[in-house]
VEXVO-841817 format. One record per residue: residue in three letters; z, x, y of N, C-alpha, C in turn. Coordinates in steps of 0.001 Angstrom, whole numbers, padded with zeros to 6 digits, always signed. Example, Ala and Ser with C-alpha at 12.3 -4.5 7.8 and 13.67 -1.06 7.14 Angstrom:
2
ALA+007800+013190-005690+007800+012300-004500+007800+013200-003300;SER+007080+012850-002250+007140+013670-001060+007870+012900+000030;
END
This chain:
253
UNK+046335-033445+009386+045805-034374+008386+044390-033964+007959;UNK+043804-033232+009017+042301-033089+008571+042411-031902+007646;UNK+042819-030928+008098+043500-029592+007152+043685-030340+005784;UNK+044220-031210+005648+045049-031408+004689+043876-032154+002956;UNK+042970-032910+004345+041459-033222+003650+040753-032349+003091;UNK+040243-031422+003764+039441-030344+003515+039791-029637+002455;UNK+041028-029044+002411+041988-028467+001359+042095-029415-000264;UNK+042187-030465+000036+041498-031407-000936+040315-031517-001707;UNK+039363-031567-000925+037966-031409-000843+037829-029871-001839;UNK+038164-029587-001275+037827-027447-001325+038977-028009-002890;UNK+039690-028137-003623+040389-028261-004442+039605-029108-006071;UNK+039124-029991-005275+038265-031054-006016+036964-030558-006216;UNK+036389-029800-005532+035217-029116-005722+034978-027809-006770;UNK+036429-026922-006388+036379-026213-007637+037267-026562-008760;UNK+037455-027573-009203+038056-028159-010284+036455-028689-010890;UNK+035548-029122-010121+034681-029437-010901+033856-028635-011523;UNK+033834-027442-010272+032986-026626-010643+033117-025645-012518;UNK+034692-025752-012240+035214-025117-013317+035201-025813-014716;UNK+034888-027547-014407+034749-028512-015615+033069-027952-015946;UNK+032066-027578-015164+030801-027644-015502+030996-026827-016133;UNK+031695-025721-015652+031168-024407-016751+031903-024136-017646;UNK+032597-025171-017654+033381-024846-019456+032532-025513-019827;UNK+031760-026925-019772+030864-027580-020324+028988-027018-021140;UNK+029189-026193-019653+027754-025479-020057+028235-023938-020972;UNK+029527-023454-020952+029923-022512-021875+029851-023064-023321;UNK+030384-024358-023320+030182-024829-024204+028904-025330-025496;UNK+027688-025301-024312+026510-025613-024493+025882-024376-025259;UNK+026241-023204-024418+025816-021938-024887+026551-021283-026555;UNK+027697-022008-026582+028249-021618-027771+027259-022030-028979;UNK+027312-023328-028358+026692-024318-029855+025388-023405-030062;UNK+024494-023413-028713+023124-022641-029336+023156-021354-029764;UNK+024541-020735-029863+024557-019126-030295+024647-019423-032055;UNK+025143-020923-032238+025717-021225-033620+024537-021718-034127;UNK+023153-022153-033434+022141-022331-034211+022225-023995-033534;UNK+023417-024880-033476+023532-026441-033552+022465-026468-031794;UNK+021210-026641-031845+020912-026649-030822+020804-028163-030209;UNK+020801-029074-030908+020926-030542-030545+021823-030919-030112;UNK+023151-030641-030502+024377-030355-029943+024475-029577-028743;UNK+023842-028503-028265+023477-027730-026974+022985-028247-026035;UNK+022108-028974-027289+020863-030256-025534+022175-031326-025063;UNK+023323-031578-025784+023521-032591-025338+024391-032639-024024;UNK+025498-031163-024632+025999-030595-023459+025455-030429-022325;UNK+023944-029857-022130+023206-029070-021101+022956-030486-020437;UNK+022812-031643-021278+022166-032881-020462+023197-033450-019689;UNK+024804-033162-019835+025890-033836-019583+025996-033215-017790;UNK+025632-032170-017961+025724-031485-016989+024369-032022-015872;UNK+022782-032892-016524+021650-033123-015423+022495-034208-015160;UNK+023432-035211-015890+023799-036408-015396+024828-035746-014483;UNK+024959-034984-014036+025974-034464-013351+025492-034393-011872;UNK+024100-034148-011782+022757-033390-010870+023251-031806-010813;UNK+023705-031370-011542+023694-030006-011570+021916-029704-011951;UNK+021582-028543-011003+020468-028448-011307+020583-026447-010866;UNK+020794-026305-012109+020459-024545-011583+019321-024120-012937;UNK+019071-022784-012149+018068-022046-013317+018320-021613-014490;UNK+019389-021068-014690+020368-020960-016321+020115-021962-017108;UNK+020829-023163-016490+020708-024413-017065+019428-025181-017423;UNK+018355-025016-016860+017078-025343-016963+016230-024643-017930;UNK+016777-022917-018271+016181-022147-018780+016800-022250-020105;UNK+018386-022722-020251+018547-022608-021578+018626-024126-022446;UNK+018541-025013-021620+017883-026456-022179+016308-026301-022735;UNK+015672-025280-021834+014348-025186-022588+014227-024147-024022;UNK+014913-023468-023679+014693-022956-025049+015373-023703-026393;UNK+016604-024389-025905+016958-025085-026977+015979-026674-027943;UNK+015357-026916-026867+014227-027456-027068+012959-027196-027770;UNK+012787-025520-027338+012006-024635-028090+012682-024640-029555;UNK+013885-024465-029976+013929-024360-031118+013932-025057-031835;UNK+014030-026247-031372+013584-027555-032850+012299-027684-032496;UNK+011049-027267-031982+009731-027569-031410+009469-028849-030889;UNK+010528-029375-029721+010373-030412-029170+009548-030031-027862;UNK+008010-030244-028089+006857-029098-027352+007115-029860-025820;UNK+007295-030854-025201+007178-031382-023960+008442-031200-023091;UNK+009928-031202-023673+011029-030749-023033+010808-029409-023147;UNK+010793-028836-024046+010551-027371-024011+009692-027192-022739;UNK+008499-027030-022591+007559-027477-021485+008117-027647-019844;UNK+008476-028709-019994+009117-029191-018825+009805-028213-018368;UNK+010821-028235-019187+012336-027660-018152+012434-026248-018188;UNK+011426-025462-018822+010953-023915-018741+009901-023866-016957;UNK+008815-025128-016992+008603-025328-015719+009606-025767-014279;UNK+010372-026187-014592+011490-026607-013921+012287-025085-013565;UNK+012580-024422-014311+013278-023253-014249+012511-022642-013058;UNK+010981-022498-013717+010303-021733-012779+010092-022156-011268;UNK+010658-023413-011157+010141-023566-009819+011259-023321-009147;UNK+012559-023281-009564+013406-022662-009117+013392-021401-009251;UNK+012731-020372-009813+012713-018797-009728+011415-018882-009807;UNK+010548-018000-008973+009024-018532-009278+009028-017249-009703;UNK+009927-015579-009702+009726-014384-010237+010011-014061-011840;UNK+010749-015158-012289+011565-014492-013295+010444-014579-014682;UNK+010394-013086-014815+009499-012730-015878+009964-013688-017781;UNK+011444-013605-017723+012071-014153-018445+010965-015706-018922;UNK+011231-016255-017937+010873-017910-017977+009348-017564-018270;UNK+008803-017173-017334+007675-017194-017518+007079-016567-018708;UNK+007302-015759-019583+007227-015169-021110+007976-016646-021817;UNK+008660-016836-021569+009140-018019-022361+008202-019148-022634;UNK+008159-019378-021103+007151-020985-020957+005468-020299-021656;UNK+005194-019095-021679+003682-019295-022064+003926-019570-023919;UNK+004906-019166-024640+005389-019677-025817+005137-020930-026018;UNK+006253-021341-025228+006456-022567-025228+004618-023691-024834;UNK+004120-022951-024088+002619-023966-024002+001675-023315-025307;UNK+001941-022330-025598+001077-021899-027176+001292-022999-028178;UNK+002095-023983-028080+002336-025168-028858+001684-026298-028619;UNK+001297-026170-027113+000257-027632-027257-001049-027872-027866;UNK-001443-029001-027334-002821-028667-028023-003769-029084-027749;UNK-003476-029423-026391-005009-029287-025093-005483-028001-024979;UNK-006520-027286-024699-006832-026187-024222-008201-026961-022926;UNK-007557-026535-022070-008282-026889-020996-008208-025953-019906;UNK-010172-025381-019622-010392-023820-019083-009823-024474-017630;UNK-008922-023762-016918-009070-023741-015440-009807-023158-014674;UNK-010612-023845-013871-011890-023974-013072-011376-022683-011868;UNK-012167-021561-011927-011260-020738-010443-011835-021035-009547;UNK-011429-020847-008738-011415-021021-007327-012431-019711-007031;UNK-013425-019767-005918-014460-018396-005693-014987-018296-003817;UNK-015274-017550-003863-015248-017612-002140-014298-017538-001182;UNK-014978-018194-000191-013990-017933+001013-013089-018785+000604;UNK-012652-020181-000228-011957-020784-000343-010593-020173-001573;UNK-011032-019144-002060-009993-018608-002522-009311-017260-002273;UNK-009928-016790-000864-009345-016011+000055-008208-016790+000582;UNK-008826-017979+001133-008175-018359+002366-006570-018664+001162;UNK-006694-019089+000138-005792-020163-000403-004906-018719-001032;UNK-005285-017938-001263-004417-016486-001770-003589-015757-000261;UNK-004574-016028+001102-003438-015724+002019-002551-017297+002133;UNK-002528-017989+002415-001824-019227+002433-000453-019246+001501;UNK-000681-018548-000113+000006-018561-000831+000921-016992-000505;UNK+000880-016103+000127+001709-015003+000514+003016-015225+000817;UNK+003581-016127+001561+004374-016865+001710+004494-017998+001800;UNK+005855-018220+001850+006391-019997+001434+006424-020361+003505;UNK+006383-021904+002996+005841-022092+004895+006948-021799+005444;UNK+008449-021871+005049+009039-021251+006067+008797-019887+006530;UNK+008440-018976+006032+008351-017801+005349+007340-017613+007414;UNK+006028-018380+006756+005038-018329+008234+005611-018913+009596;UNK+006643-019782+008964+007053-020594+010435+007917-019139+011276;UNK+008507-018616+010279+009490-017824+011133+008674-016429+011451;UNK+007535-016079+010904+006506-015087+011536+005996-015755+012631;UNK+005444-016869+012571+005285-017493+013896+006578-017532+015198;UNK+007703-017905+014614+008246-017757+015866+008671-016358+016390;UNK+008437-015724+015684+008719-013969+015787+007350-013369+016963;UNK+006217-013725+016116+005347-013743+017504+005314-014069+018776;UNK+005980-015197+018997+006202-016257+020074+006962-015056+020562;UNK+008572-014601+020363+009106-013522+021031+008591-012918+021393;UNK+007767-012430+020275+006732-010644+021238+006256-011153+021936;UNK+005331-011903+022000+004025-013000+023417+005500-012348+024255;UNK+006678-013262+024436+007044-013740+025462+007778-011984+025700;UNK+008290-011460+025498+008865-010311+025613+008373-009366+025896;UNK+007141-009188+025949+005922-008491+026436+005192-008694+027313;UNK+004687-010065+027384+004092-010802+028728+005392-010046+030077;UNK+006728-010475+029522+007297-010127+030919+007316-008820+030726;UNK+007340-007970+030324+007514-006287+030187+006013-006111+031317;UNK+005095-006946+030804+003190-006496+031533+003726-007170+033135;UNK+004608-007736+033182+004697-008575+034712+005538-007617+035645;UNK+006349-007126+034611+007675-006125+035843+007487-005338+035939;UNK+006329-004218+034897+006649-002889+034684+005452-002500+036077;UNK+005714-001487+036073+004391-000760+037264+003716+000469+036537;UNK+004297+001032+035920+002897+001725+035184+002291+001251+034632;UNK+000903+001709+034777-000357+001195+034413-000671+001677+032819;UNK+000088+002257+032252-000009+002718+030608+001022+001998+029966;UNK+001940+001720+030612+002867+000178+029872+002306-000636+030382;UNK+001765-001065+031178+000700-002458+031800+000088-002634+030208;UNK-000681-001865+029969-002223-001550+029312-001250-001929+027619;UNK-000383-001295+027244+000472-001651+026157+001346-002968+025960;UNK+001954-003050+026838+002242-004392+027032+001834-005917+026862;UNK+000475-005931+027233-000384-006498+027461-001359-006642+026408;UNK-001472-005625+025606-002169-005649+024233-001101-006368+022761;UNK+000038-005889+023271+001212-006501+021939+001331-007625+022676;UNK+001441-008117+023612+002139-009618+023988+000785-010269+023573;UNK-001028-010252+023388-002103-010726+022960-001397-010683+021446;UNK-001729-009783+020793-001189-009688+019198-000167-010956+018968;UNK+000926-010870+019552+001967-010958+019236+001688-013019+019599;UNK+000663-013415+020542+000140-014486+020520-000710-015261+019112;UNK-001372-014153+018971-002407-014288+017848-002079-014287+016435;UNK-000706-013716+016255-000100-013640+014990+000789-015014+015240;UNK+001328-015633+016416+002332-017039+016116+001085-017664+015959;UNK+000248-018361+016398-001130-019372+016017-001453-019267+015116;UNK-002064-017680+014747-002317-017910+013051-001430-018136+012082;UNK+000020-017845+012338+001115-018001+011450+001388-019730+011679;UNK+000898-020124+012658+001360-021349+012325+000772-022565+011901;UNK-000784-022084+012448-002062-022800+011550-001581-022755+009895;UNK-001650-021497+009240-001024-021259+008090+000445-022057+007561;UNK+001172-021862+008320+002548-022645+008059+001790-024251+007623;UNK+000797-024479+008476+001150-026384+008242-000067-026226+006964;UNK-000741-025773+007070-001553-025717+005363-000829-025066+004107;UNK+000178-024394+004228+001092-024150+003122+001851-025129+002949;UNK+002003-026281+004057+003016-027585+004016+002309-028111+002858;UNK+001081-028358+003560+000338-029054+003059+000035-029258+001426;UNK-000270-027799+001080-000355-027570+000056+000894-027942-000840;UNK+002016-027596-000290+003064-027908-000968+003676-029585-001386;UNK+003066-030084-000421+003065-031997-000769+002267-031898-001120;UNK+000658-031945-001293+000189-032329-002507+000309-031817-003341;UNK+000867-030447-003901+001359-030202-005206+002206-030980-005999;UNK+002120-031771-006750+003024-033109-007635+002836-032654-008891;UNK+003316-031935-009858+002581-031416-011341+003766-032129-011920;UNK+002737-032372-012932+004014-033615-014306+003322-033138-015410;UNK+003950-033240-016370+003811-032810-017891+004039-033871-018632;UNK+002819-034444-019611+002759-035270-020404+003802-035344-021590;UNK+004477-036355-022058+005687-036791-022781+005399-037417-024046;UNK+004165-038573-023801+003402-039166-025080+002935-038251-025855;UNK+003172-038371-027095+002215-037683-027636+000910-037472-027910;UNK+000568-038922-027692-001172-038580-027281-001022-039762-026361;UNK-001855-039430-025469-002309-040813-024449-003725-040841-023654;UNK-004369-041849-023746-005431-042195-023336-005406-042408-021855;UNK-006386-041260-021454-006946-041212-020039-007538-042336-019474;UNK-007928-042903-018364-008629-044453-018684-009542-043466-016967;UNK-010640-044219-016973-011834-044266-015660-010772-045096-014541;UNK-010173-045967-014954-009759-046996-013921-008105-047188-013899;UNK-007316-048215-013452-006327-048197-013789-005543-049427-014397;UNK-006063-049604-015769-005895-051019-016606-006776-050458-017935;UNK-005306-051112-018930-005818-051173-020273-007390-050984-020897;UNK-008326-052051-020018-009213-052602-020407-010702-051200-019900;UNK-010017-050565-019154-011060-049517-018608-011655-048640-019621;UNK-012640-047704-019226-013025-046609-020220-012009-045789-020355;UNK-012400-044977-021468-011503-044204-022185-012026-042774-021432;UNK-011802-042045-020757-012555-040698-020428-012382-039201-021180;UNK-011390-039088-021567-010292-038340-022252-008914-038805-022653;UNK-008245-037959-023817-007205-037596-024151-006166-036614-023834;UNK-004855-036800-023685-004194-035753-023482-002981-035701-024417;UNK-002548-034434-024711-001424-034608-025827-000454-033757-025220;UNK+000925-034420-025497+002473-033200-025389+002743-032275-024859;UNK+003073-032178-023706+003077-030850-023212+002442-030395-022090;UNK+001217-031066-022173-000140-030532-021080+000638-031093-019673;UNK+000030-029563-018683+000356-029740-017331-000618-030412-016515;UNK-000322-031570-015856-001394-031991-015024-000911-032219-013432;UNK-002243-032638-012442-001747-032857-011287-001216-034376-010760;UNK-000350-035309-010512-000475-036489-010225-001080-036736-008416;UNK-002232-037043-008540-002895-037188-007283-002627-038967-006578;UNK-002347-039600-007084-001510-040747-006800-001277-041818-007614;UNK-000584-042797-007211+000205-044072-008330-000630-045397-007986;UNK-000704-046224-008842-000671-047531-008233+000144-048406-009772;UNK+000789-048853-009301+001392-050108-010128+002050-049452-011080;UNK+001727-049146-012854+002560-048490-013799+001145-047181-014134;UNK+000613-047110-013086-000424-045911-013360-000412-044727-012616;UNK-001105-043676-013023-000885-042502-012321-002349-041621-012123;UNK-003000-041292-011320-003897-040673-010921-003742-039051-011573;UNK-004161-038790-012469-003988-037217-012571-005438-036190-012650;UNK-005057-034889-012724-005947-034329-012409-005760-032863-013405;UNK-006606-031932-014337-006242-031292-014795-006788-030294-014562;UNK-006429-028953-015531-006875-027772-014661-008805-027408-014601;UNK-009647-028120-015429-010858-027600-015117-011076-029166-014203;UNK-010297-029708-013470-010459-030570-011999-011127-032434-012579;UNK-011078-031857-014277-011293-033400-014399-010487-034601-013930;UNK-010578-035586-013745-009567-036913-013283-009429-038060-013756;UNK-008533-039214-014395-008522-040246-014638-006851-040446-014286;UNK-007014-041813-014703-005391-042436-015227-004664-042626-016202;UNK-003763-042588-016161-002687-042192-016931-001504-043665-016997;UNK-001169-043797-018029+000155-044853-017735+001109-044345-017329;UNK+002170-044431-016303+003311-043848-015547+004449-043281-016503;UNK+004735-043700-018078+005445-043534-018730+005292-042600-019459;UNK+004000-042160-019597+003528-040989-020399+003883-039901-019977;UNK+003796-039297-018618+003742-038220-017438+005309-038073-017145;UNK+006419-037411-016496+007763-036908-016178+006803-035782-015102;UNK+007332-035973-013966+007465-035564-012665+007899-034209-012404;UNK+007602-032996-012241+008567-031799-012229+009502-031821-011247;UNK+008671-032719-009941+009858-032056-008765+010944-033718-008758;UNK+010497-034303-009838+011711-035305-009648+013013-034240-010223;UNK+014240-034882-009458+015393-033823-010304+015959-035088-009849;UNK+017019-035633-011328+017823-036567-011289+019099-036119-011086;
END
């Protein structure tokens, strides 16, 4: 009977799989025919689906690109990328696609030791350090006993130097691991949807006005309260935002 489930399962799964991609074949037709509104609608049939791949993300954005709908375009070219963070494709795409907004706002670099430290941090993704860390942990331990059993004094002396290393690379790999965590939860980037919306000092109507932001622009959401949003942009200015203006990158519906 359980056989008999699974086989089901496994049946129903690629029946669907095979409905998406006639759906998203479908999507691709229309935008080869120019009907790109017709393309978005397909490609969207498929987010209500939670299909969420990079194809699909990459060619909803360009179809977006072609009627100059500057904030989906935007979005889901960023979306792509965070699912491929290499693909030269997207990324030539999406800087197009932000040549349309119409914030220009300098990003503030980073200088010093603080953008050493944050360029090794960024080398790898934290699993990436967790599993150099536990790779060290082996050598420590695989070496420590090699320095305990062996009796020559020139594998003593070797032994004993890689099982130190091999200590010093899991600690630092794993100090690193939890600040790449880190980094990675507070990373929250959302892209503005309003077409223009007023920044406020506080978080209510009635506050100062500090800036503007228009369509498109990438910002940081540093936190919420009520229908507001804390953001932050790239030369590190900050105010609030109304929650409706902003779309979430790493939300995926």
């Amino acid at each position: 009977m359980r056989v008999f489930i699974i086989l089901m399962l496994a049946c129903f799964s690629v029946c669907i799989n095979a409905q998406n991609d006639t759906v998203f074949n479908e999507g691709n037709t229309l935008y080869n025919q120019g009907k790109y509104a017709e393309a978005i609608k397909k490609y969207e049939a498929l987010l209500d689906k939670n299909e969420h791949a990079v194809a699909l993300y990459f060619n909803l954005a360009n179809a977006h690109y072609k009627l100059n709908n500057i904030s989906p375009s935007v979005y889901y070219f960023e979306k792509a990328k965070l699912l491929s963070t290499d693909d030269k494709d997207i990324e030539n795409n999406l800087v197009f696609a932000q040549n349309m907004t119409v914030d220009a706002i300098d990003t503030l670099p980073e200088v010093g030791f603080s953008r050493i430290f944050k360029d090794i941090v960024n080398t790898f993704s934290s699993d990436s350090w967790a599993k150099l860390a536990i790779s060290g942990i082996l050598a420590f331990v695989l070496f420590f006993l090699l320095y305990h059993f062996t009796s020559a004094t020139s594998q003593k002396r070797v032994a004993f130097v890689i099982s130190v290393l091999g200590f010093l690379i899991a600690v630092f790999s794993l100090v690193i691991a939890f600040q790449k965590n880190n980094l990675e939860i507070k990373n929250n980037p959302a892209i503005v949807f309003a077409q223009e919306s007023r920044v406020k000092a506080d978080p209510n109507n009635t506050s100062e006005e500090v800036f503007r932001l228009h369509e498109g622009t990438k910002v940081q959401v540093l936190e919420s309260y009520e229908n507001w949003c804390k953001i932050e942009i790239a030369d590190k200015t900050t105010g609030w935002i109304p929650s409706e203006d902003v779309k979430l990158l790493k939300f995926f519906r």
